[in-house]
N, C-alpha and C positions, 0 to 999 in steps of 0.2 A: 687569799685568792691566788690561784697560780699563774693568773694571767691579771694583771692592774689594769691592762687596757686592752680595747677590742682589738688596736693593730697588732696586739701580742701573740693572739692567736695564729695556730698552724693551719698553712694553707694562705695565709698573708703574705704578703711578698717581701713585706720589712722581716721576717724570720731569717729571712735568706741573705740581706743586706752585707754581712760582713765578706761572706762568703762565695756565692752567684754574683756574678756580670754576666748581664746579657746581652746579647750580640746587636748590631740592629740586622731586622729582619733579612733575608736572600743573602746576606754578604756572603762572597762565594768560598767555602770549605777548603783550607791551606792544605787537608788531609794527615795535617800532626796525628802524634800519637795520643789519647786522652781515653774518656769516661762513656760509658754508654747507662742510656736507659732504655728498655726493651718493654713492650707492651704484647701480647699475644689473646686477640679476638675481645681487645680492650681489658683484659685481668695483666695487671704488674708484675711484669718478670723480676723473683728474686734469685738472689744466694745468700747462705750462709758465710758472714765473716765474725770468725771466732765466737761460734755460736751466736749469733746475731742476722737478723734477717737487713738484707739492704739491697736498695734496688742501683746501683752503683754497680757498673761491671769494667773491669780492667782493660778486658778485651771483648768483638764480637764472639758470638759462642761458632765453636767450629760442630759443621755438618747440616749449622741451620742457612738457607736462604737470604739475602737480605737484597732488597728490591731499590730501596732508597732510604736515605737517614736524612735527618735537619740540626743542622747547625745549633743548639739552642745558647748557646753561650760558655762562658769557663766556671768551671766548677775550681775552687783554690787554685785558678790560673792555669786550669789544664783544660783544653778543648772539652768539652761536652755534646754527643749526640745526642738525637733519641729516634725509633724506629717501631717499624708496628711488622713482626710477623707471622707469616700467615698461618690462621686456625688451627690449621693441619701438621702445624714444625712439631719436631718431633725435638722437646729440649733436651740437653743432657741432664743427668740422675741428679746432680749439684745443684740445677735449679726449677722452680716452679714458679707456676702462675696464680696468681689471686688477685678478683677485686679488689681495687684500692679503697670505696666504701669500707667493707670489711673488712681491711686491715686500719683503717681510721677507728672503726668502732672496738676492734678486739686492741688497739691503743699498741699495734704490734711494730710501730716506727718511729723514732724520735721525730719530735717537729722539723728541723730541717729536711732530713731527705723525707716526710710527709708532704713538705709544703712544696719539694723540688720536684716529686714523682707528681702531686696535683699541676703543676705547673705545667708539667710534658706531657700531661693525660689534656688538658687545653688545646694545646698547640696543636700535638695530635686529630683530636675531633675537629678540630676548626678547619688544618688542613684536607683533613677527609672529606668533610661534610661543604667546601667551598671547590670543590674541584672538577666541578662544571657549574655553568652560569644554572641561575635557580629563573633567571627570565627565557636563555633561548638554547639552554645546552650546550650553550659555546664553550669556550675552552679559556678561563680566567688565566691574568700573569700577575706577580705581584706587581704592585705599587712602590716603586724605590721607598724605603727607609721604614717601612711600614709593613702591618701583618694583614693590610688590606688588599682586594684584587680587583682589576679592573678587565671585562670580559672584551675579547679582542675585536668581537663580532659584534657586537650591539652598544660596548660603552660600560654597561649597565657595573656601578662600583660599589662593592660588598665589604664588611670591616668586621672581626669579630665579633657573632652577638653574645650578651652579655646580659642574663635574665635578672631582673629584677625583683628579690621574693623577701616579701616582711614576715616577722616574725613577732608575738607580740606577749610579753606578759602581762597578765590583769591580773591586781592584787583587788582582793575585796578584804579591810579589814586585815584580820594574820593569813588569809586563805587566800591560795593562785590557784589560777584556772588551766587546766592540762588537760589536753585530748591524746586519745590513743587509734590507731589508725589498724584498721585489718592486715594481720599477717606479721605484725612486730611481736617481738620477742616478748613471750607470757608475762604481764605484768609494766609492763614499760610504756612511760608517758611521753609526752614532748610539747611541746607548745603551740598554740592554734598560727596555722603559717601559711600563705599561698602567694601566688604569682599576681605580680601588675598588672593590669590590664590596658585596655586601649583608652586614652584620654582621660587617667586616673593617677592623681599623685599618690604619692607613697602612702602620705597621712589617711586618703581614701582607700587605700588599699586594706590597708592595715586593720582599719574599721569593718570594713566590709566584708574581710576573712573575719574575723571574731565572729561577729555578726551572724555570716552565711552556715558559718562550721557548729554555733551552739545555742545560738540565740543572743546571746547576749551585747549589751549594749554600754560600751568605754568611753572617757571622759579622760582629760587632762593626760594626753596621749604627749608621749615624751623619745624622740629620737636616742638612741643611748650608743650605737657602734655598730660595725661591719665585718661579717667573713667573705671571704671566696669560698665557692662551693662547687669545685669539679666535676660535679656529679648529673648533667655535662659541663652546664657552664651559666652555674647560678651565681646571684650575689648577693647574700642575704643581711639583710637589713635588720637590724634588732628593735624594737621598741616595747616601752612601759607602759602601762595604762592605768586607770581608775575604774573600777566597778561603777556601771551611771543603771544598770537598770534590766529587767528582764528574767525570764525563768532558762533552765538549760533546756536547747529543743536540738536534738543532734541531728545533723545532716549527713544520714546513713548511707549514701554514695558516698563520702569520702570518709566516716569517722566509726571506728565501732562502741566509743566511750569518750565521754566528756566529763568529767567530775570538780567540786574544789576539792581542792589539799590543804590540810594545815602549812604554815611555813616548816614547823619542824619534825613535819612526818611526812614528808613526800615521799612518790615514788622512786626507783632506779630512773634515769635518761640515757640515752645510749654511751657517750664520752664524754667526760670535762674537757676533750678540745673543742667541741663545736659551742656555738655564742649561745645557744638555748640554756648548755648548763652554763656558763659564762654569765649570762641574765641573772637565770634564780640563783646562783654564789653572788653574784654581786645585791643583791634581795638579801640572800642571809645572812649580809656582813651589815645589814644596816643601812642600805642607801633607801633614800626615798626616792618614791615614783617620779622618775624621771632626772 
């Protein structure tokens, strides 16, 4: 397996450990010389270094705008920005903008600057999406030492949210259970998976997507590992299960296929970085349920 453990995976913050220090939050910008990462209408601005795609920039790009940057910490001890510009920049010919999804799934960035550009695609949305009060359209400041804000006008205090979404394999026998969703790449499976709900623990959750997505009915449900998932800002939760019972009924708002698979004739999944293949590899090295 290329990952032994869930914290192994990219987009985890242990990837980055030798490497990234991060700042604590607002601390005010020395304005050194350092690293940027650029974002444009939320797709990742790269370049080419030595035929290599990286979103690592030396300098800001000259001709483009820049409105405001954030501090995010040092990258190998060198100050680190990041920035969002707008829609409409017009980049130079050196670099281009892509989904960072799509460069996860085309496996087109080593783990570290994946899990560094996931990190700034974070901060980013968090910043945007907190910067008026969601009670009275006041106008939020940060909270010393923290990525929380407190609005000036009403009090009211907001902290990064942070979605909670299980994912879950059920082995029946040598066969897992795989769903495929409208609009994914011809042929391609992934694991029955949704959001927490309101006054719902994990283990509930986790049941009750299998459940809602194909009919069926899990047993001896087994917590196994975690990713971060910037896509905005989920946290996806892995678990194992036991076939307990039921026919496949698919739930055609969300699914356009439910099938089992043998263990050793499965389908393609999008990347061995995300924890769904990280599941079935750790399934086809022999672990048992749970």
């Amino acid at each position: 397996m290329p990952y032994p453990e869930s914290g192994c995976l990219p987009l985890n913050g242990r990837v980055l450990e030798h490497r990234f220090q991060p700042c604590t939050p607002g601390v005010p910008d020395s304005g050194e010389a350092g690293l940027w990462i650029l974002f444009r209408a939320g797709s990742l601005v790269l370049e080419s270094v030595s035929g290599q795609a990286s979103p690592l920039m030396e300098a800001f790009p000259e001709g483009v705008d820049l409105e405001e940057s954030i501090l995010m910490g040092a990258w190998d001890g060198r100050p680190l920005r990041i920035a969002e510009v707008g829609k409409e920049a017009e980049l130079p010919a050196h670099l281009r903008a892509e989904p960072l999804q799509q460069l996860l799934f085309r496996e087109a960035l080593g783990d570290e600057l994946l899990t560094l550009a996931g990190r700034a695609q974070q901060i980013l949305d968090w910043e945007q999406s907190s910067a008026a009060c969601s009670r009275c359209r006041g106008t939020p400041q940060r909270i010393a030492g923290t990525w929380g804000k407190r609005c000036g006008r009403c009090g009211c205090e907001r902290f990064p949210h942070i979605h909670p979404c299980t994912l879950v394999l059920v082995r029946r026998a040598d066969d897992l259970l795989l769903v495929r969703k409208p609009g994914w790449p011809k042929g391609y499976y992934s694991l029955p998976a949704g959001f927490c709900d309101f006054a719902e623990s994990l283990e509930e959750c986790a049941c009750r997507e299998v459940k809602e997505e194909t009919g069926i009915e899990v047993s001896n449900l087994r917590y196994c590992g975690s990713q971060s998932w910037p896509f905005p800002s989920q946290l996806m939760l892995g678990f194992t299960a036991e076939y307990a019972g039921g026919e496949i009924a698919i739930d055609r708002s969300e699914l356009e296929d439910a099938a089992w698979f043998a263990l050793d004739a499965l389908p393609p999944t999008f990347t061995d970085k995300a924890i769904a293949s990280w599941l079935i590899d750790r399934e086809r090295a022999g672990h048992a349920p749970g």
